[in-house]
C-alpha positions in Angstrom: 51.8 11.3 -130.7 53.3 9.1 -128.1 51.8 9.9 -124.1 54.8 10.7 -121.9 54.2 7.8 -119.6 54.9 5.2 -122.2 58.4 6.2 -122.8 60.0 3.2 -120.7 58.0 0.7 -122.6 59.2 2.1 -125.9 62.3 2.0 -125.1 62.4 -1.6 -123.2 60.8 -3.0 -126.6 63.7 -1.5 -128.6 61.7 1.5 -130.0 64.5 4.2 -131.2 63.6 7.9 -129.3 65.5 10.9 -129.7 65.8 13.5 -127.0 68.1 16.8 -126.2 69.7 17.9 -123.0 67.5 21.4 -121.4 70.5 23.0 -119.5 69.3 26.7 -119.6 66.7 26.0 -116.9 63.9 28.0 -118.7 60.3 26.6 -119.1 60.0 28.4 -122.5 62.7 26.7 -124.0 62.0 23.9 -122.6 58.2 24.0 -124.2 60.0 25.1 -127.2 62.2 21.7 -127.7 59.1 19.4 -126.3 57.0 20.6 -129.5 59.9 20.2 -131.9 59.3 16.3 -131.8 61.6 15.0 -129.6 60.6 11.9 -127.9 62.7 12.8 -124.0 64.0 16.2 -122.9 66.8 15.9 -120.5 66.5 18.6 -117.7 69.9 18.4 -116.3 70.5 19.4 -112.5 74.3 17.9 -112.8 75.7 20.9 -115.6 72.5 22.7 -116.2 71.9 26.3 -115.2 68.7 24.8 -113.9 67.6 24.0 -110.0 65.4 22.4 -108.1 64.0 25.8 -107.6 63.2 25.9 -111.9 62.7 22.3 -112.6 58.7 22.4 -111.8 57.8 25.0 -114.5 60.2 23.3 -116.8 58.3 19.8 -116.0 54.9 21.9 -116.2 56.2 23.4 -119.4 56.8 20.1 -121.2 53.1 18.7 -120.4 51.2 18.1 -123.6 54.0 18.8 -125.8 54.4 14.7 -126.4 57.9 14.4 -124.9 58.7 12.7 -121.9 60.6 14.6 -119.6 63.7 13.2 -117.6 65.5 14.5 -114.6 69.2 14.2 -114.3 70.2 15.0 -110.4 73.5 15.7 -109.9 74.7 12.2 -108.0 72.9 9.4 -106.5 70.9 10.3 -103.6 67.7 9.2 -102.9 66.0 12.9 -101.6 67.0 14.4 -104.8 65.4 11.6 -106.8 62.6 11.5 -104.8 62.1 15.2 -105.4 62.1 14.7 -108.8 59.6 12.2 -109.4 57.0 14.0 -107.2 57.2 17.0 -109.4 56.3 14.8 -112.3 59.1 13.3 -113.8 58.9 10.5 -115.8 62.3 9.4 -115.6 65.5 9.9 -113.9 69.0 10.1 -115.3 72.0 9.0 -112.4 75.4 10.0 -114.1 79.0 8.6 -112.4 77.2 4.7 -112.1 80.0 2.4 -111.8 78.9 -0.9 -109.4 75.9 -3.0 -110.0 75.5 -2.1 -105.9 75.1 1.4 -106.8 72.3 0.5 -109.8 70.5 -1.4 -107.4 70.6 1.6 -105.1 69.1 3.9 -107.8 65.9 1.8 -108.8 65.2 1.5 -104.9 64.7 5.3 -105.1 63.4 5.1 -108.1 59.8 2.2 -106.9 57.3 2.6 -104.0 57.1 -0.3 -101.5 57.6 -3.6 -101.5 60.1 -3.2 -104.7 61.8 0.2 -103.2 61.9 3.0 -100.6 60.3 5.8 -102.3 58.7 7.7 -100.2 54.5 8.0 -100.3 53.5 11.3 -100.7 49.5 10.5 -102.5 49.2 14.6 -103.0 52.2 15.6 -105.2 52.4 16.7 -108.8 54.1 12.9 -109.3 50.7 11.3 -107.9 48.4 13.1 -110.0 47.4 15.9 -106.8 45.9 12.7 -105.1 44.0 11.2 -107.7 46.7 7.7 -107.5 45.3 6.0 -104.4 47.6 3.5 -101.7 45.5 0.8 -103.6 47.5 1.5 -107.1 50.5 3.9 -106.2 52.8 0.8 -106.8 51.3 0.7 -110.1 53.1 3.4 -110.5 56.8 1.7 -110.5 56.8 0.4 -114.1 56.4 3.7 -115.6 59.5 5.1 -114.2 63.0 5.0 -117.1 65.6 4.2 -114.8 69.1 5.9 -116.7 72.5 5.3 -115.7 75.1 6.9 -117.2 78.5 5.0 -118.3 81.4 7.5 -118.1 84.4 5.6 -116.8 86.5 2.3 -117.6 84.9 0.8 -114.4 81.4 0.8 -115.6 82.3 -0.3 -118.5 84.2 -3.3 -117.1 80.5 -3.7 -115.3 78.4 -2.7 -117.7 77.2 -6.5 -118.0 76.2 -6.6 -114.0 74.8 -3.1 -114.1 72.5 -4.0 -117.1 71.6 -7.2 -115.2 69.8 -5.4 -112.9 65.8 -5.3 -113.0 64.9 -1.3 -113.4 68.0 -0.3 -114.9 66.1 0.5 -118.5 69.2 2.6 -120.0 73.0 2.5 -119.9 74.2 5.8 -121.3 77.0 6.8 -122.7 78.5 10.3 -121.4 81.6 11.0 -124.4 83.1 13.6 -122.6 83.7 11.9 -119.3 84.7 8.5 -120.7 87.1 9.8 -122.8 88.7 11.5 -120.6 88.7 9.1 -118.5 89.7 6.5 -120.5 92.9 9.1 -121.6 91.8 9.7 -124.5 90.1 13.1 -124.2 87.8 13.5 -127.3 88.7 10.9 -129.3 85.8 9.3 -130.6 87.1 7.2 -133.0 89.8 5.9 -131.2 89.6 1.6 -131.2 89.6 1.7 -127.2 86.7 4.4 -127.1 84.7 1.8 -129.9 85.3 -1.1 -128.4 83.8 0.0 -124.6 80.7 1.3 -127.2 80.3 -2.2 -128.3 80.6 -4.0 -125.1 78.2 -1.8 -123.3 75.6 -2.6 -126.6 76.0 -6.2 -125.9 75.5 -6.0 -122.4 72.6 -3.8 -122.6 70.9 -6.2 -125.7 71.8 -9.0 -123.7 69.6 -8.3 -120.6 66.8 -6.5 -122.8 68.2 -2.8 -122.1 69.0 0.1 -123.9 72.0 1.5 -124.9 71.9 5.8 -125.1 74.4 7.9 -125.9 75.1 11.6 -126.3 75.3 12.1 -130.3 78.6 14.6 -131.0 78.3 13.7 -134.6 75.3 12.8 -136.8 77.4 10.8 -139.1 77.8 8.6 -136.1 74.6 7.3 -135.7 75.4 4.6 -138.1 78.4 3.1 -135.8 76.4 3.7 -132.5 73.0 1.5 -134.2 74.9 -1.0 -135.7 76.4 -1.2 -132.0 72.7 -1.7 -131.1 72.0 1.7 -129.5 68.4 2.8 -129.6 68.1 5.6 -127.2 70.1 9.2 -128.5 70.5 12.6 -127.1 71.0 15.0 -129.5 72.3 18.8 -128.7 71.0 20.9 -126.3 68.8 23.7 -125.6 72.2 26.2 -125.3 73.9 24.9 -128.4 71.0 24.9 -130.6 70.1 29.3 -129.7 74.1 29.8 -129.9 74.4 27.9 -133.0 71.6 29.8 -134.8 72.6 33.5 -133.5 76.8 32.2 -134.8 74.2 31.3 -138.1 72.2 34.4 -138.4 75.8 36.6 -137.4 77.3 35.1 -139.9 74.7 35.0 -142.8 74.3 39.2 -142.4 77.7 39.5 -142.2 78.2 37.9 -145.4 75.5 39.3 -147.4 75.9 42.9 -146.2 79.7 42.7 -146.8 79.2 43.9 -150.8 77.2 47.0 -149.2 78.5 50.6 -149.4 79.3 52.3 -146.1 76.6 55.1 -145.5 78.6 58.5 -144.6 76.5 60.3 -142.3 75.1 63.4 -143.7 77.2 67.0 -141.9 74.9 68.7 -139.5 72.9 72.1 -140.7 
């Protein structure tokens, strides 16, 4: 089973890793997905009904289950990043990344001094409670996936410059957003929406990247590979329990229908 910390080198060698979005902000559910398989969980602060208030015992929850956990914050700031990554996690989703300025901006947050602005704090969860000394703390820096989400025409016209830049491990692919921006709300197989998936591939495998993207279909993993996309989200925590309870609903429902109706016996 693959440690945690080596999820950025897996991914910067081209390794393919699966991982779902946690947006119910609950630690068991979150343990729950980490021992399923998946390679990253996503604990999302952007649309989650998760907080910095829940995201420790999520991040606690997911230790020794094999997957790596990644924290999206809800826009680029560099407290909210920091916070993340001295509660322990090992990676940090930005979404709404449209400059190269603004990529550069996120992987200062993301490294210690000299190659960022992270703040040293040697006793935090992130630090090991103190056992990372000032000697190796920058050591630190290339274990941290930096993800940027692409979710507008803009970063896609960048996507090239934003992939050029040294910390940026991921571009990913929000659906949602970029359709909707992109006028077509939805429409995943529309030739604009598959083109701006191929030219963020190519810029990603040109620099040595990865490409990500939120899988709607399964059938689609096919285009999205052949477009050179190695790193997939799958689901999430809230669609896989409402899917199974629409599943178990519907399964009684259908074997029960052939039953009689039990008339209630008249009292005395």
């Amino acid at each position: 089973m693959p440690h945690p910390a080596d999820l950025r080198a897996r991914v910067l060698r081209g390794d393919l890793t699966l991982g779902t979005f946690l947006n119910l902000g609950s630690a068991v559910v979150a343990e729950i997905c980490g021992l399923a398989g998946f390679d990253w969980l996503l604990l999302d602060l952007e649309h989650g009904a998760g907080a910095e208030a829940t995201v420790l015992h999520e991040l606690q929850a997911t230790s020794g289950t094999g997957a790596a956990p990644v924290v999206r914050v809800d826009r680029l700031d560099r407290l909210r990043i920091a916070r993340a990554l001295d509660l322990g996690a090992t990676g940090i989703m930005v979404p709404r990344l449209e400059t190269p300025d603004e990529a550069a901006e996120v992987v200062r947050y993301l490294r210690y001094p000299p190659h960022g602005v992270r703040g040293v704090a040697l006793g935090t969860r992130g630090t090991g409670y103190g056992r990372t000394g000032h000697d190796n703390v920058v050591d630190l820096n290339a274990s941290i996936l930096g993800v940027v989400q692409v979710e507008s025409p803009t970063s896609v016209e960048n996507a090239d410059a934003i992939a050029a830049v040294d910390g940026i491990d991921v571009l990913f692919v929000g659906p949602s957003d970029l359709t909707h921006a992109m006028g077509i709300p939805g429409q995943l197989d529309h030739p604009s929406y598959r083109s701006a998936i191929g030219n963020v591939g190519e810029a990603a495998r040109r620099h040595g990247k990865a490409a990500g993207v939120l899988l709607w279909r399964i059938e689609d993993t096919d285009f999205y590979g052949e477009a050179g996309y190695t790193f997939f989200g799958i689901s999430s925590d809230g669609a896989f329990i409402r899917q199974a309870a629409i599943d178990a609903v519907r399964s009684f429902r259908e074997r029960s229908a052939p039953l009689k109706r039990v008339t209630p016996r008249a009292a005395g």
